[in-house]
Biotite code that builds the C-alpha atoms (Angstrom):
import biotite.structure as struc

atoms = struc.array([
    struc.Atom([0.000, 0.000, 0.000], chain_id="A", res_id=1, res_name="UNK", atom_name="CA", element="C"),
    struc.Atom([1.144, 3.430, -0.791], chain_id="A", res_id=2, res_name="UNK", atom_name="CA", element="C"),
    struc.Atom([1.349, 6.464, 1.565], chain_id="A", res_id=3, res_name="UNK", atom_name="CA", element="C"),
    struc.Atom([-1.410, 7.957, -0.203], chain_id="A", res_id=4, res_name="UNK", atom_name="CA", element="C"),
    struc.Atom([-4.041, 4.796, 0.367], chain_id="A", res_id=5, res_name="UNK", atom_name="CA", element="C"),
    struc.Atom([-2.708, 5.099, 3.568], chain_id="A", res_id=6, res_name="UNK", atom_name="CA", element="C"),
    struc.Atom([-3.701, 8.545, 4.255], chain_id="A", res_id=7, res_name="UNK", atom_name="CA", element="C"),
    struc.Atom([-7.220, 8.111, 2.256], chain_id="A", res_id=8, res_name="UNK", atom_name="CA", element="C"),
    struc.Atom([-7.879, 4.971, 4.948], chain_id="A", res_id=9, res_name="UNK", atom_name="CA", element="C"),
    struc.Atom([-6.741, 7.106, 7.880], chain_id="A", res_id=10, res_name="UNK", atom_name="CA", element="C"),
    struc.Atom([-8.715, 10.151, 6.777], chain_id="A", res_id=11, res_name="UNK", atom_name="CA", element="C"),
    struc.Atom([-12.045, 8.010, 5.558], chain_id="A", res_id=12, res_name="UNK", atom_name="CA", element="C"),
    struc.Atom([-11.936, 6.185, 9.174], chain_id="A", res_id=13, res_name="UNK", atom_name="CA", element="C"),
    struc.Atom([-11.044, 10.047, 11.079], chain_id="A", res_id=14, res_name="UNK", atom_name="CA", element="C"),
    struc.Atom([-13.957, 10.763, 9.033], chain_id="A", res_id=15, res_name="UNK", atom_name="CA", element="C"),
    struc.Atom([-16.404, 7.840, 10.501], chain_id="A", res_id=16, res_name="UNK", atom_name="CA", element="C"),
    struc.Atom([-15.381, 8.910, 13.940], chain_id="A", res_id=17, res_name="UNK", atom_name="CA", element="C"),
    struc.Atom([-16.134, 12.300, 13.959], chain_id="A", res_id=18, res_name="UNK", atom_name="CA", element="C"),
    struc.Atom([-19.824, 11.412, 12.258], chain_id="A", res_id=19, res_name="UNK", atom_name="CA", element="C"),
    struc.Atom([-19.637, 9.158, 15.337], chain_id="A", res_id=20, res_name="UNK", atom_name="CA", element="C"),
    struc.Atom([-19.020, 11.747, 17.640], chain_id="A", res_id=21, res_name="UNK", atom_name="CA", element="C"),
    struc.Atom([-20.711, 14.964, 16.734], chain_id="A", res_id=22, res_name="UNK", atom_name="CA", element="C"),
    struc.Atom([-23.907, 15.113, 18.839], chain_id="A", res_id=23, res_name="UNK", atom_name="CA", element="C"),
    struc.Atom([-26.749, 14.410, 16.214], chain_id="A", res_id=24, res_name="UNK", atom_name="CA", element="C"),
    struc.Atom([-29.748, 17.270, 16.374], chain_id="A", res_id=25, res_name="UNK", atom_name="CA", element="C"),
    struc.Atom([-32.503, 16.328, 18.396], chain_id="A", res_id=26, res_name="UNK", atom_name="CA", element="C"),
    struc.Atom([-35.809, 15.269, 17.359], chain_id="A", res_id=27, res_name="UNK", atom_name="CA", element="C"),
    struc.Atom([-38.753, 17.827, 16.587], chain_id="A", res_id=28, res_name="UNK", atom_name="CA", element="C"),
    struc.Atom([-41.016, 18.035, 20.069], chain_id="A", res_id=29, res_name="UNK", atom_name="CA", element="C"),
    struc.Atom([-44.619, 16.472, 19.812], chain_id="A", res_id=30, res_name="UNK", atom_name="CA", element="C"),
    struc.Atom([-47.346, 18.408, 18.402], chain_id="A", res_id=31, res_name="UNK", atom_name="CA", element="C"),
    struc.Atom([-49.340, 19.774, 21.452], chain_id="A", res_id=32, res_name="UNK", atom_name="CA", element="C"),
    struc.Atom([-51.862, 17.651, 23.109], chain_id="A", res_id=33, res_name="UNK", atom_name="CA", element="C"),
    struc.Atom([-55.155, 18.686, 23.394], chain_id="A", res_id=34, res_name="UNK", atom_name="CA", element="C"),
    struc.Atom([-57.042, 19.252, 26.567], chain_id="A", res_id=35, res_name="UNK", atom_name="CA", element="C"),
    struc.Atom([-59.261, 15.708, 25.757], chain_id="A", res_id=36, res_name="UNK", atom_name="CA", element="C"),
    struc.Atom([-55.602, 13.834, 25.064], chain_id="A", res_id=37, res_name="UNK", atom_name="CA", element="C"),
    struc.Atom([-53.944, 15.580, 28.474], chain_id="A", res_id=38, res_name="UNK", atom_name="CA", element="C"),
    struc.Atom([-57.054, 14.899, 30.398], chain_id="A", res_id=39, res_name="UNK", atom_name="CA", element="C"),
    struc.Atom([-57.276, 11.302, 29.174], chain_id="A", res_id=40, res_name="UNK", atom_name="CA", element="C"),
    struc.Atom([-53.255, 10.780, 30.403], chain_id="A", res_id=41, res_name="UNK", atom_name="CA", element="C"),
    struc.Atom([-54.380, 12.020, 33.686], chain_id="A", res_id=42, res_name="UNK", atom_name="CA", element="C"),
    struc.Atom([-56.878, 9.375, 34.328], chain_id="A", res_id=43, res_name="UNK", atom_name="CA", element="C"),
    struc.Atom([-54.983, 7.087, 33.338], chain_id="A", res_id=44, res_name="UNK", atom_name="CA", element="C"),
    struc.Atom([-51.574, 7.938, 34.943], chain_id="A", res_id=45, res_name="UNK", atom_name="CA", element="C"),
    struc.Atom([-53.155, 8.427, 38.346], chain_id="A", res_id=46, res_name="UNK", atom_name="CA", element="C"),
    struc.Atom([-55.681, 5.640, 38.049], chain_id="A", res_id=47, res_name="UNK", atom_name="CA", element="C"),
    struc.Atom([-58.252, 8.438, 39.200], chain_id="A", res_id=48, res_name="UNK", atom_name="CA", element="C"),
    struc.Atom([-61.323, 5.943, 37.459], chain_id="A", res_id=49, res_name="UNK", atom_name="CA", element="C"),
    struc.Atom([-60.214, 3.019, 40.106], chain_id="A", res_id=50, res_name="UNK", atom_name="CA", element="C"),
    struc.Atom([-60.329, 5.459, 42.823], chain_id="A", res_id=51, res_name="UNK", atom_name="CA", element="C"),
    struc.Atom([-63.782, 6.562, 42.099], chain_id="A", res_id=52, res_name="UNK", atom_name="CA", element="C"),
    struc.Atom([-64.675, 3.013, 41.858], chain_id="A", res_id=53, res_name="UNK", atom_name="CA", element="C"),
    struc.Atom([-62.830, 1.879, 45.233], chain_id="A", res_id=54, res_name="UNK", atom_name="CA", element="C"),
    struc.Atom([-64.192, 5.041, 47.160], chain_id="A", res_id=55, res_name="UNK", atom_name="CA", element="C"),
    struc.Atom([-67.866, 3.795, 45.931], chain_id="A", res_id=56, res_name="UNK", atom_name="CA", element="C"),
    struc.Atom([-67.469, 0.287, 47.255], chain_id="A", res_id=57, res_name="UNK", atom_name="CA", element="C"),
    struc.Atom([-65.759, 1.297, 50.316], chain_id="A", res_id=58, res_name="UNK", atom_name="CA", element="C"),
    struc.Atom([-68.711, 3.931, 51.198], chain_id="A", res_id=59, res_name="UNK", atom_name="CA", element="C"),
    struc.Atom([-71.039, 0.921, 50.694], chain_id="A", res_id=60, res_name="UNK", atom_name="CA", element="C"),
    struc.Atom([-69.080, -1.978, 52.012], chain_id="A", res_id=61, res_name="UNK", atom_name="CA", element="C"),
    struc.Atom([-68.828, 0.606, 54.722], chain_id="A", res_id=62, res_name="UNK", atom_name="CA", element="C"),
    struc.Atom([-72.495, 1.212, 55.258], chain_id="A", res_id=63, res_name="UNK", atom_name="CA", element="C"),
    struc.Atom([-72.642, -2.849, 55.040], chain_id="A", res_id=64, res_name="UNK", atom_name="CA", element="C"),
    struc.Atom([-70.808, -3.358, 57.993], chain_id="A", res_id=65, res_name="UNK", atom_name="CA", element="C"),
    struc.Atom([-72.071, -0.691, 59.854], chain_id="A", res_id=66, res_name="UNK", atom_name="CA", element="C"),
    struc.Atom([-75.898, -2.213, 59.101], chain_id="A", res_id=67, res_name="UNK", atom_name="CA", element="C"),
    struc.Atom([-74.330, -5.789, 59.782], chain_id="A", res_id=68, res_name="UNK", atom_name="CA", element="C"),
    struc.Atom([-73.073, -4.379, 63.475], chain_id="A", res_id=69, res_name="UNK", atom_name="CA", element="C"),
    struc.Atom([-76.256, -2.387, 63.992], chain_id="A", res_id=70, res_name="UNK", atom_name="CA", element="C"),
    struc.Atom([-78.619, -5.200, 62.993], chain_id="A", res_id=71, res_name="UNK", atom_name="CA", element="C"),
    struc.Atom([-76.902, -8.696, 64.756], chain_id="A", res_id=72, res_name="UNK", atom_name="CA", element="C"),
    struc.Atom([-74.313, -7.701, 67.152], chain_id="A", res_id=73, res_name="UNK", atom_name="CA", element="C"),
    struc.Atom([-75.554, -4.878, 68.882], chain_id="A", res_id=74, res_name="UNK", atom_name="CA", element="C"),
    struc.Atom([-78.826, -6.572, 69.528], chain_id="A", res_id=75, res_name="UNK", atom_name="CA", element="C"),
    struc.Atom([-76.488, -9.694, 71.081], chain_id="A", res_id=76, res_name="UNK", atom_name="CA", element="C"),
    struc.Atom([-74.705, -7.083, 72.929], chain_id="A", res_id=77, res_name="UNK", atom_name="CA", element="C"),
    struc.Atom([-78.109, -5.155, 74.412], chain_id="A", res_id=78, res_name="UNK", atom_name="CA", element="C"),
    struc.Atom([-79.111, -8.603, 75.431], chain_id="A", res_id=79, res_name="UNK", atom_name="CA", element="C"),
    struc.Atom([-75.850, -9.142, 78.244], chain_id="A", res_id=80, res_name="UNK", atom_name="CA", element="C"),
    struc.Atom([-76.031, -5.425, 79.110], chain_id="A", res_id=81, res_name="UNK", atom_name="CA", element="C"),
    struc.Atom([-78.539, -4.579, 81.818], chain_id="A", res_id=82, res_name="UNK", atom_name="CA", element="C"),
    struc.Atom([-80.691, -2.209, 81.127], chain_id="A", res_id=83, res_name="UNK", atom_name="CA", element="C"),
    struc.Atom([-80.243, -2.216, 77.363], chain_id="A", res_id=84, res_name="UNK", atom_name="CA", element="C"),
    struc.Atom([-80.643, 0.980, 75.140], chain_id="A", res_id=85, res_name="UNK", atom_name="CA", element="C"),
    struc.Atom([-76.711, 1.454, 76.014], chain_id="A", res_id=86, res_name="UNK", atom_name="CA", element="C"),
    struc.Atom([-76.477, 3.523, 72.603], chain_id="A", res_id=87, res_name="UNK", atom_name="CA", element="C"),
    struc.Atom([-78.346, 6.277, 73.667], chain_id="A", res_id=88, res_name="UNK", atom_name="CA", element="C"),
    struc.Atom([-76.122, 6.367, 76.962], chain_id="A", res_id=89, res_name="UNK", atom_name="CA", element="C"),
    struc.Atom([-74.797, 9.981, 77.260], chain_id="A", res_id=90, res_name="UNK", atom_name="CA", element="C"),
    struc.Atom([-72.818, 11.130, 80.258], chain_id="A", res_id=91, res_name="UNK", atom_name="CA", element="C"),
    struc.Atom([-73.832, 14.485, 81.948], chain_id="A", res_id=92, res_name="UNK", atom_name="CA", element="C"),
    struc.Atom([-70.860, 17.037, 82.332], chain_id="A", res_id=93, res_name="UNK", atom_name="CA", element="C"),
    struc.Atom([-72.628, 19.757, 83.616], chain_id="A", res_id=94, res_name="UNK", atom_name="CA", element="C"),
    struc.Atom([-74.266, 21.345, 80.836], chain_id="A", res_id=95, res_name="UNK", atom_name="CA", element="C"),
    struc.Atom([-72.580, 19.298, 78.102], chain_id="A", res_id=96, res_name="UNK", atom_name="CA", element="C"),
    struc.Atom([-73.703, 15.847, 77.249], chain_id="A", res_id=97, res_name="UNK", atom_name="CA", element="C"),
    struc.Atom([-70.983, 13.681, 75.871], chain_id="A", res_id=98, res_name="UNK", atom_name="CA", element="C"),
    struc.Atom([-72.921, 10.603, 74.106], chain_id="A", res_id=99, res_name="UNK", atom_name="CA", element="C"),
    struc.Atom([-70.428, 7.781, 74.925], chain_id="A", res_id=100, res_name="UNK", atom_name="CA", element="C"),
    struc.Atom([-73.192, 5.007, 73.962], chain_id="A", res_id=101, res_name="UNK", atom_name="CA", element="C"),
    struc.Atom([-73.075, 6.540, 70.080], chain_id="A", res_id=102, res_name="UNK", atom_name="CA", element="C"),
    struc.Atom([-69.155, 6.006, 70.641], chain_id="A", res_id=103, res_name="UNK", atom_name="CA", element="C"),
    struc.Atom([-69.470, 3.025, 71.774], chain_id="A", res_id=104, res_name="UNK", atom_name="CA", element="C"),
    struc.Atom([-70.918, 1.848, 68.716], chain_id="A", res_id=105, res_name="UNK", atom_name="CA", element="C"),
    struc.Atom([-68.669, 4.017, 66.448], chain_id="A", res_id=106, res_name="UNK", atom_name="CA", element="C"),
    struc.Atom([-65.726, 1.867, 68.286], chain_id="A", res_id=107, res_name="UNK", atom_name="CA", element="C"),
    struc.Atom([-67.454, -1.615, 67.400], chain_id="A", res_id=108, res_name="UNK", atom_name="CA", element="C"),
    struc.Atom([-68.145, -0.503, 63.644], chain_id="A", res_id=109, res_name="UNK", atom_name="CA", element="C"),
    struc.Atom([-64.234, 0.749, 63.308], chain_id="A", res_id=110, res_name="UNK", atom_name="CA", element="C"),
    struc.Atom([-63.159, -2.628, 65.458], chain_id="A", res_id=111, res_name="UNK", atom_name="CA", element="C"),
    struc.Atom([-65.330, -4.604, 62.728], chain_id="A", res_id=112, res_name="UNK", atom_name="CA", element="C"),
    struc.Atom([-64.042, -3.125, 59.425], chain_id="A", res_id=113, res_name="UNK", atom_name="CA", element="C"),
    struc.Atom([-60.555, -3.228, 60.759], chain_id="A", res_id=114, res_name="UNK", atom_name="CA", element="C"),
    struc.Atom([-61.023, -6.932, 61.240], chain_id="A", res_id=115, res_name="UNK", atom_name="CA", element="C"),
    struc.Atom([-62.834, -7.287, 57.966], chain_id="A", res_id=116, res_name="UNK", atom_name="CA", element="C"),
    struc.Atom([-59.642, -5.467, 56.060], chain_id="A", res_id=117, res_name="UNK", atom_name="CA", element="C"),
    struc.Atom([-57.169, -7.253, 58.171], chain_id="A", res_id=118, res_name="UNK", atom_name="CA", element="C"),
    struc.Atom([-58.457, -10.373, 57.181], chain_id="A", res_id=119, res_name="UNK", atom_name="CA", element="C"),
    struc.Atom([-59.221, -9.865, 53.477], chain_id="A", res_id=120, res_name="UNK", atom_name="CA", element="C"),
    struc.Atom([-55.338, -8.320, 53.087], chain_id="A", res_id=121, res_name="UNK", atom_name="CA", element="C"),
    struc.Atom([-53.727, -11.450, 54.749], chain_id="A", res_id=122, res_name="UNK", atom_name="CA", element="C"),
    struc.Atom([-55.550, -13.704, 52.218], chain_id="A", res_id=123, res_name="UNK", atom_name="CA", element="C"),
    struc.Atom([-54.593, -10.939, 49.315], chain_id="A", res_id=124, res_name="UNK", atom_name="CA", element="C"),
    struc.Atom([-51.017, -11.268, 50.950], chain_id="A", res_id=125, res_name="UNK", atom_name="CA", element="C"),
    struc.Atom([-50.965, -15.379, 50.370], chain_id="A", res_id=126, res_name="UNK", atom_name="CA", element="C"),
    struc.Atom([-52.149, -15.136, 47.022], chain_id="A", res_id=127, res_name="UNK", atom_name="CA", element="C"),
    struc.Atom([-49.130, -12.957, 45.882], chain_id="A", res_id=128, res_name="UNK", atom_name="CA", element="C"),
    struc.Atom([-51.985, -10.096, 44.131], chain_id="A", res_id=129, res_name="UNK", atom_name="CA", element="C"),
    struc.Atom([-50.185, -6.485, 44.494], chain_id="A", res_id=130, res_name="UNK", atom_name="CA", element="C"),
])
């Protein structure tokens, strides 16, 4: 090979490297979204259509349990409490009234859901469902 193929290699293969090197020009930015395209990407990056659905269920699986506590095991309960009508129990500070029976059965409806979560998230937890 001659000095001149030489230098045509060195400066086709300089050549290829530089190509390599030099930052290429970015692409041209997306055409703007519309407001039905951005709003669309919001309900679907934030899942905002399964919380509306979850916060429906839980309001009535909440008023469920709450019937389910009011209807069978208060009644159970009235039955070992003398005097029954416990719920309407208030406690006389003076002139404020502090209704401790309605809390009372705001404490059994919280101890009952809890329960009722705890135990459908331990079976959720076996199965291996995220």
């Amino acid at each position: 090979m001659s000095s001149r193929e030489i230098q045509e290699k060195m400066l086709e293969e300089l050549q290829r490297i530089r190509e390599a090197v030099e930052a290429k020009p970015s692409p041209p930015p997306p055409p703007p979204k519309g407001f039905w395209d951005e709003f669309m990407e919001f309900l679907n990056k934030y899942g905002v259509i399964g919380l509306a659905v979850a916060f429906i269920i839980g309001g009535a699986a909440g008023r469920l349990v709450s019937a389910i506590v009011g209807d069978m095991i208060m009644p159970i309960l009235t039955f070992f409490i003398p005097g029954g009508g416990w719920e309407q129990a208030v406690l006389d500070l003076g002139p404020v009234q502090l209704a401790v029976g309605h809390l009372a059965g705001a404490v059994i409806d919280f101890l009952v859901i809890a329960l009722v979560v705890f135990v459908l998230m331990r079976q959720l937890a076996k199965t291996g469902i995220k």
